[in-house]
C-alpha positions as CSV (number, residue, x, y, z in Angstrom):
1,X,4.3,-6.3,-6.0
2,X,0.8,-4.8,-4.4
3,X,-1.9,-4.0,-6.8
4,X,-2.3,-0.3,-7.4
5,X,-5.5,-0.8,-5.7
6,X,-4.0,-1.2,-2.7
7,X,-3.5,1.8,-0.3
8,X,-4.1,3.4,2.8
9,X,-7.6,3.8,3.5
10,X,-8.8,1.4,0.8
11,X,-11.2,-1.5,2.6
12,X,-10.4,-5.4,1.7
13,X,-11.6,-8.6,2.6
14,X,-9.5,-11.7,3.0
15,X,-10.0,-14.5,0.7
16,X,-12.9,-16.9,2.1
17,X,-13.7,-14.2,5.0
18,X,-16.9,-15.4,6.4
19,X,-20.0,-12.6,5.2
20,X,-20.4,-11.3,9.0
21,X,-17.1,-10.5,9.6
22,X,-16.8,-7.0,8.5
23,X,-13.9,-5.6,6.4
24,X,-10.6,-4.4,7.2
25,X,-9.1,-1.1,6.3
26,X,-5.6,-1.3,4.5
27,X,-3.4,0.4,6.8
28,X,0.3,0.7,4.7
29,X,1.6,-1.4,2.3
30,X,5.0,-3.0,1.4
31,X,6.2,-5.6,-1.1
32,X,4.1,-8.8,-0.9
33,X,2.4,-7.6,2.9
34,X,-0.4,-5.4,3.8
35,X,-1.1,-4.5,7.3
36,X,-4.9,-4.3,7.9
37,X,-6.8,-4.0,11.0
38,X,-10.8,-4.0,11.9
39,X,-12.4,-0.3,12.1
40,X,-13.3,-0.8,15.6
41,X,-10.0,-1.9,16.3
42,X,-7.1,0.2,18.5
43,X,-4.7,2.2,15.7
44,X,-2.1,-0.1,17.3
45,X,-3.5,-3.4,16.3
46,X,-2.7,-5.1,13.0
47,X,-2.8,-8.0,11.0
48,X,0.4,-8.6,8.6
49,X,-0.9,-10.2,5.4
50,X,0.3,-11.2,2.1
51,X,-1.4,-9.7,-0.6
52,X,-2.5,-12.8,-2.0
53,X,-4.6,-13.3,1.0
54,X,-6.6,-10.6,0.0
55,X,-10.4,-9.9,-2.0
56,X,-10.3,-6.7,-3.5
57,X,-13.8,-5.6,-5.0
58,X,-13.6,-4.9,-8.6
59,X,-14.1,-1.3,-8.9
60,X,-17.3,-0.6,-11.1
61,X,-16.7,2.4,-13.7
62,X,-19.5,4.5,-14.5
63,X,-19.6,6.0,-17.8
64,X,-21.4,9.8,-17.8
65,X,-23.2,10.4,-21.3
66,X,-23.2,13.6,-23.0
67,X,-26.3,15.4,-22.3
């Protein structure tokens, strides 16, 4: 099942992605599989991966103080 992280518009790298490469941008996602594609790329071209090929960035939570 895809984390709830995981959708449309929501930018992943793969798992041992070398630092230059940028990152992709989750196109959809379904079951085990994310399609993902480069930016720069055409709309039309897209990698099919499994989720557990993919680096999600912990989210950091800011907490606001009372004033």
């Amino acid at each position: 099942m895809p984390s709830l992280l995981l959708r449309p518009g929501v930018t992943v790298r793969l798992k041992k992605q070398p630092r230059h490469v940028p990152d992709f941008l989750v196109m959809a996602c379904e079951s085990d599989r994310a399609w993902i594609r480069q930016p720069d790329w055409p709309q039309h071209i897209q990698l099919c991966v499994r989720v557990t090929q993919l680096a999600v960035p912990f989210l950091q939570v800011v907490q606001q103080t009372a004033p």
